[in-house]
C-alpha positions as CSV (number, residue, x, y, z in Angstrom):
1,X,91.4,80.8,186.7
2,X,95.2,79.5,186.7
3,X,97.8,82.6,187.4
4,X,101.4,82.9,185.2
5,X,104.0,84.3,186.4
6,X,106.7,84.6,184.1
7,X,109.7,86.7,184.2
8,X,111.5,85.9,181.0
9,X,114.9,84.6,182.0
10,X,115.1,86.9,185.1
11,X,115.0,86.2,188.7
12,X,111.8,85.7,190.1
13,X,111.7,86.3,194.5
14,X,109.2,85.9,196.7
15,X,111.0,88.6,199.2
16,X,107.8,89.7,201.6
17,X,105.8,88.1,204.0
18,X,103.0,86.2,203.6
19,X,102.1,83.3,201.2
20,X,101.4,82.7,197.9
21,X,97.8,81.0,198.1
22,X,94.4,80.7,196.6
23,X,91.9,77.6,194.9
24,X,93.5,78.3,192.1
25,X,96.7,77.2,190.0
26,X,100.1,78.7,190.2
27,X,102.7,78.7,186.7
28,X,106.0,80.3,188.0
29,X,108.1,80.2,185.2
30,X,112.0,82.1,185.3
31,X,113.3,80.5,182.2
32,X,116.6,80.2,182.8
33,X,116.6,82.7,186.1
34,X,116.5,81.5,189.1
35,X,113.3,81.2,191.5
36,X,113.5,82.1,195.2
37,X,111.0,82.3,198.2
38,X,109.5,78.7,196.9
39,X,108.7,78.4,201.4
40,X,105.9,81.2,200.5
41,X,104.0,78.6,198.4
42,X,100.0,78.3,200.6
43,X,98.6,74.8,200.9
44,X,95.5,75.8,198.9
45,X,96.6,75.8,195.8
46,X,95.0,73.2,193.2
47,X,98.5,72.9,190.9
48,X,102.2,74.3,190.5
49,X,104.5,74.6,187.7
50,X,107.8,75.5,188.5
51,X,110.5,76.2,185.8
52,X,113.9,77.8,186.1
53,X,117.5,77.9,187.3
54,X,119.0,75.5,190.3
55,X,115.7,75.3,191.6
56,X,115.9,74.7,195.9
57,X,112.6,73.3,198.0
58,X,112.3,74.6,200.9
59,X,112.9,72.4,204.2
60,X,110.1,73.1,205.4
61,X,108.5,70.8,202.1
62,X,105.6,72.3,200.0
63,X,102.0,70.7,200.4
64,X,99.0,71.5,197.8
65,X,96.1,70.5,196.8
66,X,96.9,69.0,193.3
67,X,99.6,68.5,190.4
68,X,103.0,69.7,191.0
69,X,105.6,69.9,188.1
70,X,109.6,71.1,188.7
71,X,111.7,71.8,185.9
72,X,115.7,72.7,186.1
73,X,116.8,74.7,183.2
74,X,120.4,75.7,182.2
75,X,121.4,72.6,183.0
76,X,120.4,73.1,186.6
77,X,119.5,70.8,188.8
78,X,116.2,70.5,191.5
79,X,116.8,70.4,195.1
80,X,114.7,68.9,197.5
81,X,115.6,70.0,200.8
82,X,112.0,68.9,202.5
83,X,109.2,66.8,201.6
84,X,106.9,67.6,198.4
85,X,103.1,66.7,199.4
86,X,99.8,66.9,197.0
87,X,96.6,66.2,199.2
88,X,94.5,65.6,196.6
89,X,94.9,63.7,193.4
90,X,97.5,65.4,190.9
91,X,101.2,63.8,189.2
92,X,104.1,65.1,190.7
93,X,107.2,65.5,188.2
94,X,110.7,66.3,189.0
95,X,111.9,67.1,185.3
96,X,115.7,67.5,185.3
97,X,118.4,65.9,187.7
98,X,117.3,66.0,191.7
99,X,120.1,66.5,194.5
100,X,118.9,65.4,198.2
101,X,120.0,67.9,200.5
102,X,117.6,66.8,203.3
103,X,115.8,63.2,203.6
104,X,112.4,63.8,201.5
105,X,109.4,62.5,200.8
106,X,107.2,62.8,197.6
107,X,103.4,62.2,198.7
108,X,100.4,61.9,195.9
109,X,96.9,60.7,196.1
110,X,96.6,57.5,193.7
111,X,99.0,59.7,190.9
112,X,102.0,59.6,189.2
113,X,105.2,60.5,190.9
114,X,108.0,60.6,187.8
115,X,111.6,61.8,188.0
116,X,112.6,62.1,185.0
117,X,116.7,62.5,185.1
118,X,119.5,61.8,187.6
119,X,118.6,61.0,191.7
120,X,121.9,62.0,193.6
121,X,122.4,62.9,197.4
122,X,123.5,61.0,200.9
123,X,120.0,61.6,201.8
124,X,116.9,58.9,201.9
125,X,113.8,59.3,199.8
126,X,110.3,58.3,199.9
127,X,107.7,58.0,197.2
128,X,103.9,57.6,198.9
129,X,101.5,57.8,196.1
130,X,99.2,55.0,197.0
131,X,98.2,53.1,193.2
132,X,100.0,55.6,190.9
133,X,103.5,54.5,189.2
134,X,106.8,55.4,190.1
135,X,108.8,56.2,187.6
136,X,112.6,56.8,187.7
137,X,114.6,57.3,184.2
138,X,118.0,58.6,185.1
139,X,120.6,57.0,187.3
140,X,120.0,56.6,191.1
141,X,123.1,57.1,193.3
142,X,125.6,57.4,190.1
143,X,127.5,60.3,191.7
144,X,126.4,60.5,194.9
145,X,125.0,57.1,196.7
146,X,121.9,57.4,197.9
147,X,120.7,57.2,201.3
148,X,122.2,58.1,204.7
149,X,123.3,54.4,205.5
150,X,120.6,53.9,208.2
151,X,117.5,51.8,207.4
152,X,116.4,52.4,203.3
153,X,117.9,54.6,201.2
154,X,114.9,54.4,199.0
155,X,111.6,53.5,200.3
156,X,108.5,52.6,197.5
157,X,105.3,53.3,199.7
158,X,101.7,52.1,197.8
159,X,100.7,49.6,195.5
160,X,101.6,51.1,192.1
161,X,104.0,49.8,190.0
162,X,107.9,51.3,190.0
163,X,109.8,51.5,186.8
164,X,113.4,52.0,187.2
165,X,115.4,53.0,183.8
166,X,118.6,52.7,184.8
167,X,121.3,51.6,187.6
168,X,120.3,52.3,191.3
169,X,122.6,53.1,193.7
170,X,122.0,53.1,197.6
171,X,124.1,53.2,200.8
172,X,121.5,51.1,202.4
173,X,118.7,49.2,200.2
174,X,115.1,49.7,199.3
175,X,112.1,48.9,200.3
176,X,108.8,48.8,198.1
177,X,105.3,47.9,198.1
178,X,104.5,47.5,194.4
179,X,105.5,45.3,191.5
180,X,109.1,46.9,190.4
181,X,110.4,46.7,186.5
182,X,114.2,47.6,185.9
């Protein structure tokens, strides 16, 4: 069975040792506290649901086996410092605006990969999710151009089909493997 965690509206730390892990799925959920200790997550879980205050990945990226879902409250945004990884099938969602701090890389099996608000950072990004859609609703680059001027600022890896929303704004191009709609 699926564990909850929810803390409501408090901080919620991972502060020991160790890793969070199991073949089973993880819903962290700090309302609108924030969420620390995300490096913790293990590789064998089979989903994660994330929810809460100026969320930060960790550099060194979370990989599982399944859906992942990230969701800024407060007014928050999500901030990927590392790569975000599912090895097996499972969407990945980025629900609320996403700051680059590091160059990333969001990798699904054949799913969805959506970002569902604002893109910003100086940072590039990759989406890898073989035939699953792209989607990207908010602006791309509107505060912050995106990419870090050297080769593309946004790279579209698979065959699925990217859906753009709004404007897009890179330092250095894209590059994409699919059909694109704007």
């Amino acid at each position: 069975a699926a564990a909850t965690v929810s803390t409501n509206n408090s901080a919620l730390a991972f502060a020991t040792a160790g890793t969070v892990h199991g073949a089973r799925g993880l819903t962290l959920n700090a309302g609108t506290g924030a969420i620390t200790g995300l490096d913790r997550i293990g590789s064998d879980l089979t989903s994660l649901s994330v929810t809460g205050n100026a969320l930060a990945l960790p550099a060194g990226g979370i990989a599982i086996n399944g859906a992942q879902s990230y969701t800024a409250t407060g007014g928050s945004s999500i901030t990927l410092n590392g790569n975000v990884t599912s090895t097996a099938a499972g969407a990945i969602a980025f629900n609320g605006p996403v700051v680059l701090a590091g160059t990333s890389a969001v990798t699904a099996v054949d799913s969805a990969v959506s970002f569902t608000s604002s893109i910003d950072g100086a940072r590039d990004l990759t989406t890898a999710n073989g035939t699953g859609v792209k989607n990207f609703v908010g602006p791309i680059g509107g505060t912050t151009a995106l990419g870090d001027g050297t080769g593309a600022a946004l790279t579209l890896a698979g065959t699925g089909a990217a859906s753009f929303s709004d404007t897009v704004n890179a330092r250095s191009g894209m590059r994409g493997g699919g059909a694109g709609r704007f």
